[in-house]
C-alpha positions as a printed Julia matrix, in Angstrom:
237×3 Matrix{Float64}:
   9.96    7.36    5.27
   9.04    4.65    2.78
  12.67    4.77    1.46
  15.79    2.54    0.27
  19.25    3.32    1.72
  19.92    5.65   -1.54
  16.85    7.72   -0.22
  14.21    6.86   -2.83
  11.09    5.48   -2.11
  10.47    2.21   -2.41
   6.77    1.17   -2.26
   5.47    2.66   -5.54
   2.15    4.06   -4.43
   3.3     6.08   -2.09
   6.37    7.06   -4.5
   3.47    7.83   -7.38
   1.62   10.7    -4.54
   2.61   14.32   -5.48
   5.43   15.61   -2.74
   2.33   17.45   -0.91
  -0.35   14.23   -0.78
   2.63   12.52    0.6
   3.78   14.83    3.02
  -0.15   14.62    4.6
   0.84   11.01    5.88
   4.35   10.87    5.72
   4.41   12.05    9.86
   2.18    9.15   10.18
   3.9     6.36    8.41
   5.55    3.53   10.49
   9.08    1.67    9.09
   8.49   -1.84   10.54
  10.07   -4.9     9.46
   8.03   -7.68    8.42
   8.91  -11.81    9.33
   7.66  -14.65    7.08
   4.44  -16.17    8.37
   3.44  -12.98    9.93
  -0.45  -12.84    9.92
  -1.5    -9.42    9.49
  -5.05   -9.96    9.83
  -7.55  -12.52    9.81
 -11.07  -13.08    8.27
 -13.3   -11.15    9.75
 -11.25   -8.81   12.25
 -11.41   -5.23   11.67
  -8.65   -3.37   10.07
  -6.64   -1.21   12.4
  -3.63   -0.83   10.05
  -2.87   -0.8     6.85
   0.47   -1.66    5.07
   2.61   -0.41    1.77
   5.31   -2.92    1.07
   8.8    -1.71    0.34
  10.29   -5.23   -0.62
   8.2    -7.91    1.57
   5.47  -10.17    0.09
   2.31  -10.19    1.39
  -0.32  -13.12    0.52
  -4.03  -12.2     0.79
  -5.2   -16.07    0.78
  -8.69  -17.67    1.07
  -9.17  -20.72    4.13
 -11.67  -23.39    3.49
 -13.49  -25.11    6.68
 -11.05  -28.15    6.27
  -7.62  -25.65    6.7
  -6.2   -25.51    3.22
  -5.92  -22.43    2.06
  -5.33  -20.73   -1.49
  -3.83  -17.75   -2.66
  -6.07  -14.7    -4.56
  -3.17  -12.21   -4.69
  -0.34  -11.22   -4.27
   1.12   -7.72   -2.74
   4.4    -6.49   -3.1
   5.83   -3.09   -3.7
   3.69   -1.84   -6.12
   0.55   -1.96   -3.4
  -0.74   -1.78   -0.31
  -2.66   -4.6     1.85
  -6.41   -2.88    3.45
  -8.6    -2.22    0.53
 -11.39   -2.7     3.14
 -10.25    0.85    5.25
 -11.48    2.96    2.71
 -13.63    0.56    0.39
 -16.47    1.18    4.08
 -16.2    -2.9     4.76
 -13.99   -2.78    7.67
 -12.87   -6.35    6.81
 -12.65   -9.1     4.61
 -12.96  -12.92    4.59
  -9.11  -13.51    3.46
  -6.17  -13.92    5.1
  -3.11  -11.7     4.75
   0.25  -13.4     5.88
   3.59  -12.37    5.32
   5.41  -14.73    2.42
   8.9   -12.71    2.61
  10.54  -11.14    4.96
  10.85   -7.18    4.24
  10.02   -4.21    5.23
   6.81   -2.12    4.92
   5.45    1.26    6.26
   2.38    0.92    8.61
  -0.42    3.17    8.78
  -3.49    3.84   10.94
  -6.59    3.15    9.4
  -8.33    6.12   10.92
  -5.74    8.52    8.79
  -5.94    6.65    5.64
  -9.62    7.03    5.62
  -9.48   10.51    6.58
  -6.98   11.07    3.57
  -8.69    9.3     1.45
 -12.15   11.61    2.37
 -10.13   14.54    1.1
 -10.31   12.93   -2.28
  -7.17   13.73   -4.55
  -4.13   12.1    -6.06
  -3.89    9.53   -3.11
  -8.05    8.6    -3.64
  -7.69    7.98   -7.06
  -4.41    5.73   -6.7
  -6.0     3.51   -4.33
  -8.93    3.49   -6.26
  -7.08    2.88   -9.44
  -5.13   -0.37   -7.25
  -8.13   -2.24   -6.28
  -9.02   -2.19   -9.7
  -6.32   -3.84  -10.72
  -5.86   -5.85   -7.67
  -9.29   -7.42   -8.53
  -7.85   -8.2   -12.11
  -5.16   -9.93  -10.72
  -8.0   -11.8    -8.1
 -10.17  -12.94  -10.69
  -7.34  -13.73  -13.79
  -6.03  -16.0   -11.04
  -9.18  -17.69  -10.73
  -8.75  -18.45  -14.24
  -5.25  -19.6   -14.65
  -5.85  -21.75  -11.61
  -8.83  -23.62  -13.71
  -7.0   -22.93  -17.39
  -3.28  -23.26  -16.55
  -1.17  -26.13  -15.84
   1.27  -25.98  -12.91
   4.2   -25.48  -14.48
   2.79  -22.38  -15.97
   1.59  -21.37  -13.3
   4.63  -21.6   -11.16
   6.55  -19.83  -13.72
   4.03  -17.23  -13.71
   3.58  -16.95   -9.4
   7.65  -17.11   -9.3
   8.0   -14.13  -11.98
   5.02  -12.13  -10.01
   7.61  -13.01   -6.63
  10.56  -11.76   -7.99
   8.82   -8.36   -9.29
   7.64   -8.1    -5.44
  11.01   -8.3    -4.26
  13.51   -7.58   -7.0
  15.92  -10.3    -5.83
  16.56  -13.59   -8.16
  16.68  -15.72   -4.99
  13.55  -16.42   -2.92
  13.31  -17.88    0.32
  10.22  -20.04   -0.16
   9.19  -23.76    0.41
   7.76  -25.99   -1.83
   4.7   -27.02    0.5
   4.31  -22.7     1.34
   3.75  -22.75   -2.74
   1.47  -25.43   -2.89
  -0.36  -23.7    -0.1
  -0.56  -20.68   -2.65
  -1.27  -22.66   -5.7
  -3.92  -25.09   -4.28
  -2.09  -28.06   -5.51
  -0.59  -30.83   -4.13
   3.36  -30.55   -3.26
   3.72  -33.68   -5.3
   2.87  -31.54   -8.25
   5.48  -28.31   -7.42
   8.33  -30.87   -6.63
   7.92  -32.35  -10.5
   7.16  -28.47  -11.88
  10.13  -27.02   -9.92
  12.46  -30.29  -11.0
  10.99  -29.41  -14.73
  12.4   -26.02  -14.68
  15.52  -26.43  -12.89
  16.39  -29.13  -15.35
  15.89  -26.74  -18.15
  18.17  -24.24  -16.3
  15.78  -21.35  -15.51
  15.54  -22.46  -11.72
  18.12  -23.47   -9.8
  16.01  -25.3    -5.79
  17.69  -26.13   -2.29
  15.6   -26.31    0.46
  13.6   -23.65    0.88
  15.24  -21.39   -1.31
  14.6   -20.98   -5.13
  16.93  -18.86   -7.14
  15.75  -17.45  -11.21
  18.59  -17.66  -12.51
  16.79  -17.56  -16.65
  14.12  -14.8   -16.18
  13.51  -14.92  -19.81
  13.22  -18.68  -20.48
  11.22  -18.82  -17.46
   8.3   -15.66  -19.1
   8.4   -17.96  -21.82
   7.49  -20.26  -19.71
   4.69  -18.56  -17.75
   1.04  -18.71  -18.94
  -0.38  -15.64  -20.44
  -1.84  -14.63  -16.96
   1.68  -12.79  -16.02
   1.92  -10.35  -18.82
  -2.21   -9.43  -18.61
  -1.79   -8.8   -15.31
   1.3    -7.27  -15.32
  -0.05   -4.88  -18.5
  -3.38   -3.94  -16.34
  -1.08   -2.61  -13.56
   1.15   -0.65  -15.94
  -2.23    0.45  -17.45
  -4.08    1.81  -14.78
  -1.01    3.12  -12.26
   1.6     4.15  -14.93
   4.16    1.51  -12.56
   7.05    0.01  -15.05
């Protein structure tokens, strides 16, 4: 069962399924804990799984020829990480890695597809996700060429926290770069910026919110469209 120690389920598409959708693939879903830098699966490779995030963080990232990679979204508890399964492509060019440890319910490709033949609630979910998962894909495309890094660290640490719903992330400053496609020079003066303004508090490799609000204020306006879209289209709050 996708579910906390008080019983309720964590990941919220498979918490938004009617009790009988769920029950179709509940027999088939795997509790497995996820480690940080985990690669799920690479560009190109065929999608034998599929995973719903309880409280993990999943990166789907893009890798240029010369190694450096940058982040197109994120996936936390409100999603699921194989788009491709039922979409018909089998696989994708992007890399999805484990950014927080967690854990997540596995399930075989061949019975998502088959549920998601049979049409229904669980069909229109996942359709209704990659929608929004592309609006969160392409807005980031934007802030990345619109936004300055401070904003945009605000913003990517507010989207963390929602994954995880803890105020203290275990995460490097080079791992954000990484995500950002920016330098780490320019995360160490964005990250000393906020925690001199008191919404941040950094040790290595660990960053703690300790001002959620001064830090939204912070954010560009990327968090709160994408953040509406989602609430739009899957009803998630």
């Amino acid at each position: 069962m996708s579910e906390d120690t008080d019983g309720v389920i964590v990941n919220q598409l498979l918490a938004a399924l009617p009790p009988e959708d769920y029950q179709h693939i509940a027999p088939h879903l795997e509790n497995i804990y996820l480690m940080a830098g985990e690669v799920l699966c690479e560009p190109g490779e065929t999608m034998r799984e599929v995973y719903f995030p309880n409280l993990s963080m999943i990166s789907l990232v893009s890798i240029m020829e010369n190694g450096s990679t940058t982040e197109i979204s994120l996936v936390g508890r409100e999603g699921m990480v194989g788009l491709p399964v039922f979409l018909g492509g089998s696989s994708t060019i992007s890399r999805a890695i484990v950014q927080m440890d967690g854990t997540a319910m596995k399930l075989n490709a061949n019975i998502l597809r088959k549920e998601f033949d049979r049409g229904g609630e669980l069909q229109r979910l996942l359709l209704l996700y990659t929608q929004a998962l592309f609006t969160q894909a392409s807005q980031n495309a934007a802030c990345n060429r619109q936004h300055n890094i401070e904003e945009r660290l605000a913003r990517w640490l507010l989207t963390a926290q929602d994954c995880i719903i803890k105020d203290e992330l275990h995460l490097t400053q080079e791992f954000i770069s990484h995500m950002l496609g920016t330098r780490r020079s320019g995360v160490t003066v964005a990250a000393g910026t906020l925690q001199q303004a008191g919404m941040i508090r950094y040790t290595r490799g660990r960053i703690s919110i300790l001002n959620r609000v001064a830090l939204k204020a912070t954010a560009c306006e990327c968090y709160d469209a994408i953040k509406n879209e989602y609430n739009r289209l899957l009803k998630f709050k």
